[in-house]
C-alpha positions as CSV (number, residue, x, y, z in Angstrom):
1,X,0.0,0.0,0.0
2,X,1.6,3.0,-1.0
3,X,1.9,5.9,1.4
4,X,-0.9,8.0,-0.9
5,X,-3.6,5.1,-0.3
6,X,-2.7,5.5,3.8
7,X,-3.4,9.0,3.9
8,X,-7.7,10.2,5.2
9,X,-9.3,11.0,3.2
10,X,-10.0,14.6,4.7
11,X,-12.5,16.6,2.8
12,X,-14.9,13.0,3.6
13,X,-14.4,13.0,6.8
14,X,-15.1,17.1,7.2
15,X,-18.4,15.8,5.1
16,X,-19.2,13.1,7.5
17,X,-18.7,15.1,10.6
18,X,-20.7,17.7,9.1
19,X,-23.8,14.9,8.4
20,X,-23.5,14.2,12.2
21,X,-23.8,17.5,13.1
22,X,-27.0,18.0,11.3
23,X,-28.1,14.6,12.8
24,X,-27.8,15.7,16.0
25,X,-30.4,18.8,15.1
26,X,-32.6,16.6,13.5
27,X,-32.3,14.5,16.9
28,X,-32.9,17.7,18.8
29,X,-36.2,18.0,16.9
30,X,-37.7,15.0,18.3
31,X,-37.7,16.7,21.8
32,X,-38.1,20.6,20.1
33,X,-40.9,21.8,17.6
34,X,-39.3,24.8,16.0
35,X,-36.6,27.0,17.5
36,X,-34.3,26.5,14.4
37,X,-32.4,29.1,15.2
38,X,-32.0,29.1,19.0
39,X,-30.8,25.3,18.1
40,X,-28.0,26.3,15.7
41,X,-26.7,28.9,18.0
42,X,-26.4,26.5,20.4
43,X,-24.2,23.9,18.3
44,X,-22.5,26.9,17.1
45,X,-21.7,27.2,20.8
46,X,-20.4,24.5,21.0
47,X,-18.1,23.7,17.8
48,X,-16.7,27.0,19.3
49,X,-15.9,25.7,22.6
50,X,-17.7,28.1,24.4
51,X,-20.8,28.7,27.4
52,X,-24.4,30.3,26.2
53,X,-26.2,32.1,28.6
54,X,-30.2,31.5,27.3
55,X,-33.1,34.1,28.6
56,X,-36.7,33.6,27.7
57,X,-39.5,34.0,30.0
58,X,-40.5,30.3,31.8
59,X,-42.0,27.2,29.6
60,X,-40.2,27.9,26.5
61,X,-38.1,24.2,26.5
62,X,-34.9,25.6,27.3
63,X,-34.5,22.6,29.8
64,X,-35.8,19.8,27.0
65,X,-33.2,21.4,24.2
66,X,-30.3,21.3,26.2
67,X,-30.9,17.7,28.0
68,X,-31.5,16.6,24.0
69,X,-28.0,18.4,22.8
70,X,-26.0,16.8,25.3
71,X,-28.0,13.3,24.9
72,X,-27.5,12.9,20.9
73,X,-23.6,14.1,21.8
74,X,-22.9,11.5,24.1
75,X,-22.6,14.0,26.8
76,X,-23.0,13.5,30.2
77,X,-25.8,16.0,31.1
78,X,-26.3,17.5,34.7
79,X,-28.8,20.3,35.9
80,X,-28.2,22.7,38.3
81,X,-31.9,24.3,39.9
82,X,-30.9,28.1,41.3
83,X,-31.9,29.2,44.4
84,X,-31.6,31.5,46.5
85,X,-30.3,29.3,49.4
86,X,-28.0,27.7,47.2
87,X,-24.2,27.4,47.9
88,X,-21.2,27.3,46.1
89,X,-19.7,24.0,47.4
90,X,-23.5,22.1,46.3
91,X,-22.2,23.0,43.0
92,X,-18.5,22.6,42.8
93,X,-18.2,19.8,45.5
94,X,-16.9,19.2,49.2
95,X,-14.6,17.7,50.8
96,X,-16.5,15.1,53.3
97,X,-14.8,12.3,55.9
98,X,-15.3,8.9,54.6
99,X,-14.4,5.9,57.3
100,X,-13.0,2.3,56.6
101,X,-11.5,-0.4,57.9
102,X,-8.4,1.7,57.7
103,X,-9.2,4.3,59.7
104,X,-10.9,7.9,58.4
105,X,-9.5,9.7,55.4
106,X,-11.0,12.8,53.5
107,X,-12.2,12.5,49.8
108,X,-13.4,14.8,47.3
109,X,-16.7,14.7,46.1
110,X,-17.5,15.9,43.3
111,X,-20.6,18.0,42.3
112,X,-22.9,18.6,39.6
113,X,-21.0,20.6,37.7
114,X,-18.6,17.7,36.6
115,X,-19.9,16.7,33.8
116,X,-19.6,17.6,29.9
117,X,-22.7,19.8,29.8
118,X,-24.2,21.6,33.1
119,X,-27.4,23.4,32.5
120,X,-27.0,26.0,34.9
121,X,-31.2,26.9,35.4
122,X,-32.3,30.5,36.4
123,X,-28.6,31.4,37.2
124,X,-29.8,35.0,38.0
125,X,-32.1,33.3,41.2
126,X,-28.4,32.6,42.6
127,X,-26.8,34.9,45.2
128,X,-23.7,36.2,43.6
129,X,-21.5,34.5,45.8
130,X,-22.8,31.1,43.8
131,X,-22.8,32.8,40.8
132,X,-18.9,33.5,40.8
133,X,-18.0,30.1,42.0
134,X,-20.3,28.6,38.7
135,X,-18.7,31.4,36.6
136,X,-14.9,30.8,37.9
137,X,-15.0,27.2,37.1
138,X,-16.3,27.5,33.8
139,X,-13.6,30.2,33.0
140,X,-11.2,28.1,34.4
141,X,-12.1,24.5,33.6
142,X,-11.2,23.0,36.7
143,X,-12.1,23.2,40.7
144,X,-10.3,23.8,44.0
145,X,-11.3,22.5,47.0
146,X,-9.1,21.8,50.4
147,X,-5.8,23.1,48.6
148,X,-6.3,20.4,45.3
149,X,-7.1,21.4,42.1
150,X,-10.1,18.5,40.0
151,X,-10.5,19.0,36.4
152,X,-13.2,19.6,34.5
153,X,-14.7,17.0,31.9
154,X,-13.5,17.5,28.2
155,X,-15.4,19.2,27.1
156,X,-17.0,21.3,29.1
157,X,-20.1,23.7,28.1
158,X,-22.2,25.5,30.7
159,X,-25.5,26.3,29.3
160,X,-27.4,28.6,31.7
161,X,-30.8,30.1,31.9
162,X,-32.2,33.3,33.3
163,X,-35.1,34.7,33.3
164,X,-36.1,38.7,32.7
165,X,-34.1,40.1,35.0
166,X,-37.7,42.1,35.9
167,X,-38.7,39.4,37.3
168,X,-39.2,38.7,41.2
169,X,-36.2,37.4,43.3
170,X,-33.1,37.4,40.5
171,X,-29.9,38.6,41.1
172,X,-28.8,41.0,37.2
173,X,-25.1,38.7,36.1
174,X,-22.4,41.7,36.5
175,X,-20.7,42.7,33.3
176,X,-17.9,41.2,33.7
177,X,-19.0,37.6,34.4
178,X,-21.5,37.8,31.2
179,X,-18.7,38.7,29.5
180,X,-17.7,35.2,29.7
181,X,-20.2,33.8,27.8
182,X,-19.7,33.0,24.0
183,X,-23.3,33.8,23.3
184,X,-26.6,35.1,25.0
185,X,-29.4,33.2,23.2
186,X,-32.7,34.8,23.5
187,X,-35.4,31.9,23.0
188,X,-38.7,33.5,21.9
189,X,-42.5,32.5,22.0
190,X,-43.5,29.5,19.6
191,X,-45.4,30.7,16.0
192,X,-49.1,29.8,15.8
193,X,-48.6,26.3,14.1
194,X,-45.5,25.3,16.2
195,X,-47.6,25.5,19.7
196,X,-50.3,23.6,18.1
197,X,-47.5,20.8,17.1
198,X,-46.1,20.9,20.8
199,X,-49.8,20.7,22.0
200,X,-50.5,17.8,20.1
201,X,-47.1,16.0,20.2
202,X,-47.0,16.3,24.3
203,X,-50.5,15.8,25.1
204,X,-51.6,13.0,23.0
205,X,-50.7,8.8,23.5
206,X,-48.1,8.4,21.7
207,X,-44.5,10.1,23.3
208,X,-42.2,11.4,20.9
209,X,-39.3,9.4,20.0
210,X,-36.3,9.3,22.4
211,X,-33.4,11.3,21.4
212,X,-29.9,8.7,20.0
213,X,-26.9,9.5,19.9
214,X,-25.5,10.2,16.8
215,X,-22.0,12.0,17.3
216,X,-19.2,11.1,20.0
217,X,-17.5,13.0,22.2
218,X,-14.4,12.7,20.3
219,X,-15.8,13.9,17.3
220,X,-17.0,17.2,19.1
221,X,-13.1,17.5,19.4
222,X,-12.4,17.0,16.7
223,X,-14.8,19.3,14.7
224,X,-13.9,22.4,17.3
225,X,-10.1,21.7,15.7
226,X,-11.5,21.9,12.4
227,X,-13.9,24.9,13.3
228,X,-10.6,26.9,14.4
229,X,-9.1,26.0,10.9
230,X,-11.9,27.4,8.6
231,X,-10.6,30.2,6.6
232,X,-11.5,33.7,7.0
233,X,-9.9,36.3,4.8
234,X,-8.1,39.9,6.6
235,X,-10.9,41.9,5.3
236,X,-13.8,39.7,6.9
237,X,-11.6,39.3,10.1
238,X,-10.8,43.1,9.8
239,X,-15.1,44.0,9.5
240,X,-15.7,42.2,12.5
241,X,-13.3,44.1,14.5
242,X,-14.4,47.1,13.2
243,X,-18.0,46.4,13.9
244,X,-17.1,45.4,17.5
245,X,-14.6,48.8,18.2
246,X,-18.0,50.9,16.5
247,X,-19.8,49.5,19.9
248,X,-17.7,52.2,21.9
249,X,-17.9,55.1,20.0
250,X,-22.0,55.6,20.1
251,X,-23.7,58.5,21.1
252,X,-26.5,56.2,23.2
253,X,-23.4,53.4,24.4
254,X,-23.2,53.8,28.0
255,X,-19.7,51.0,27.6
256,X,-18.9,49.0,24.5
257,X,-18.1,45.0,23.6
258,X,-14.2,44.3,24.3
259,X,-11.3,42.8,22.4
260,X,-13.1,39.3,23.9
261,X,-16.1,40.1,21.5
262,X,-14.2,40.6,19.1
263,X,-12.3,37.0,19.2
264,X,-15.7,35.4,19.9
265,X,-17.3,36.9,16.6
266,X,-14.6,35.3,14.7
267,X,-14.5,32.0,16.3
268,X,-18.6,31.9,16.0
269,X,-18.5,32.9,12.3
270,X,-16.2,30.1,11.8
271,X,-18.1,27.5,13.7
272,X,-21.5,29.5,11.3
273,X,-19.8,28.8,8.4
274,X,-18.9,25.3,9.3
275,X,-22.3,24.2,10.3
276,X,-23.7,25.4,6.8
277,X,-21.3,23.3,5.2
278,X,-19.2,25.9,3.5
279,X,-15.2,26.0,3.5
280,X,-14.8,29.8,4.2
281,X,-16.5,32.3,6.4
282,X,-18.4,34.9,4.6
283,X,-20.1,38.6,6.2
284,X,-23.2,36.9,5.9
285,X,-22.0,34.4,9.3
286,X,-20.3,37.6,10.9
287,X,-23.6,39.8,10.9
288,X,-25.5,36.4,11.9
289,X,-23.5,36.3,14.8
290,X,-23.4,39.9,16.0
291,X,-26.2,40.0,18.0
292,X,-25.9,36.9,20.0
293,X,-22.7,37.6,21.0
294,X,-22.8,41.7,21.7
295,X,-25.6,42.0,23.0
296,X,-24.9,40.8,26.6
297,X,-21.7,42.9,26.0
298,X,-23.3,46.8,25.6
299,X,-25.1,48.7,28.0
300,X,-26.5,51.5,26.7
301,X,-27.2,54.7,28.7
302,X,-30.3,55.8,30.0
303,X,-31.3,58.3,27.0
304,X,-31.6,55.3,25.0
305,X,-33.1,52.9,27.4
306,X,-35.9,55.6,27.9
307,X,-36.6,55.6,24.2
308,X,-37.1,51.9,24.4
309,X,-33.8,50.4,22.2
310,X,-32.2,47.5,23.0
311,X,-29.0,46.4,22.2
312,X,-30.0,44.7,19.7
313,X,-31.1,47.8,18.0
314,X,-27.7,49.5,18.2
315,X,-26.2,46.3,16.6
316,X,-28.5,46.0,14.0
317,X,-27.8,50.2,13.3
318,X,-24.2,49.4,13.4
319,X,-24.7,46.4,10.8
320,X,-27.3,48.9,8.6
321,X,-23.9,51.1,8.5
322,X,-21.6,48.6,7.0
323,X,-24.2,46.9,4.5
């Protein structure tokens, strides 16, 4: 066999990886009627190697969407519930006495966030003492406890929720810990038809069809590799900065995105352009990105807050600007 025949056949196996990624959204759709987009930010999340934070008021499946991800990924799946009362050691884990014949010894155990994918639920119901400790390991990918540092699974995503932060009893993330996150996802109402399909499918006989798993946890490796290696030219690359440093300079921009945003817009286009099956990242991913990932990073001032924009607005202003 000559050394030609030994060598992968590469663009096949990008192919294949990419089939698997669309089989885990059609998986996802068992569980989810609708919510295409929410869904692909999500994997774009994570071929990016990075944490979402998702808001939507209650009963919008945020729960059912990330339990399915994580099952058709052959992830281990764990779920944090936020309260109030909750500390940071029931998250990261304690250090606890354990006896045996050989007398008493102290052991580590571990807590719910070790596992691949932690859906951290109603973060902002969390005091921010608990909120820091969540934040710190997922920044840092590993725990502390009693002097010894544990490492996180591989990979490691934390999804969390939060609610309005109108709402009773929540606790706003500051700006520097939402900073952390890749993306803020904002998961809206079903259309007319789709609630009539979640209706029917969930209250009905028949159960919809368990979610399989249909991509390893070694391929998710793999692909965020090959997400990191998708080609974007210096005048795409150069846009997106631009667009993010135009964030600082507005007349109704209380603060701006930073130089983070501006890595996490490229590494998101890339993972965009990769889950559309396309070799090379074009505007069209870069402006589909922009408001998932800047909009937890602006806060505008109160002139324009009073007028009713949202940072959404401002981005889509900016992106009217550069069309």
């Amino acid at each position: 066999m000559t050394d030609t025949e030994d060598e992968p056949d590469t663009e096949t196996d990008i192919d294949a990886l990419q089939g698997r990624i669309d089989a885990v959204r059609e998986e996802i759709g068992k569980q989810i009627v609708g919510q295409r987009e929410v869904v692909d930010q999500l994997l774009v999340c994570v071929l990016a190697d990075g944490n979402a934070l998702l808001e939507s008021n209650p009963g919008l499946g945020k729960t059912s969407m990330v339990r399915a991800l994580a099952a058709a990924s052959d992830l281990s799946f764990s779920r944090v519930q936020n309260t109030p009362d909750l500390m940071p050691s029931d998250i990261t884990g304690t250090e606890i006495i354990r006896e045996d014949g050989a007398g008493r010894e102290f052991v580590f155990e571990e807590g719910p966030i070790f596992a691949n994918v932690v859906l951290a639920d109603e973060i902002n119901r969390a005091t921010p003492k608990t909120q820091a400790a969540m934040l710190e390991a997922m920044q840092e990918g590993q725990v502390t406890a009693a002097g010894e540092t544990h490492a996180l699974p591989d990979p490691f995503f934390v999804l969390a929720t939060q609610n309005p932060i109108d709402q009773e009893g929540t606790y706003p993330l500051p700006e520097a810990q939402t900073d952390r996150f890749l993306l803020k996802i904002v998961v809206d109402y079903p259309e007319r038809d789709e609630e009539r399909e979640i209706v029917r499918r969930y209250t009905g006989d028949v159960r919809p069809d368990p979610v399989e798993r249909v991509l390893t946890n070694a391929e998710i490796r793999e692909v965020q590799s090959l997400v990191r290696e998708v080609p974007i030219s210096d005048d795409i690359r150069d846009g997106a900065i631009d667009l993010v440093r135009a964030t600082r300079e507005g007349d109704d921009v209380e603060y701006g995105a930073s130089p983070r945003a501006s890595m996490a817009l490229v590494r998101t286009a890339k993972a965009r352009a990769f889950l559309a099956g396309r070799a090379h990242v074009s505007w069209e991913d870069v402006a589909a990105m922009a408001r998932p990932v800047l909009r937890h990073r602006i806060r505008l001032d109160f002139r324009a807050e009073r007028e009713g924009l949202t940072p959404d607005d401002a981005v889509g202003r900016l992106l009217d600007e550069r069309a």
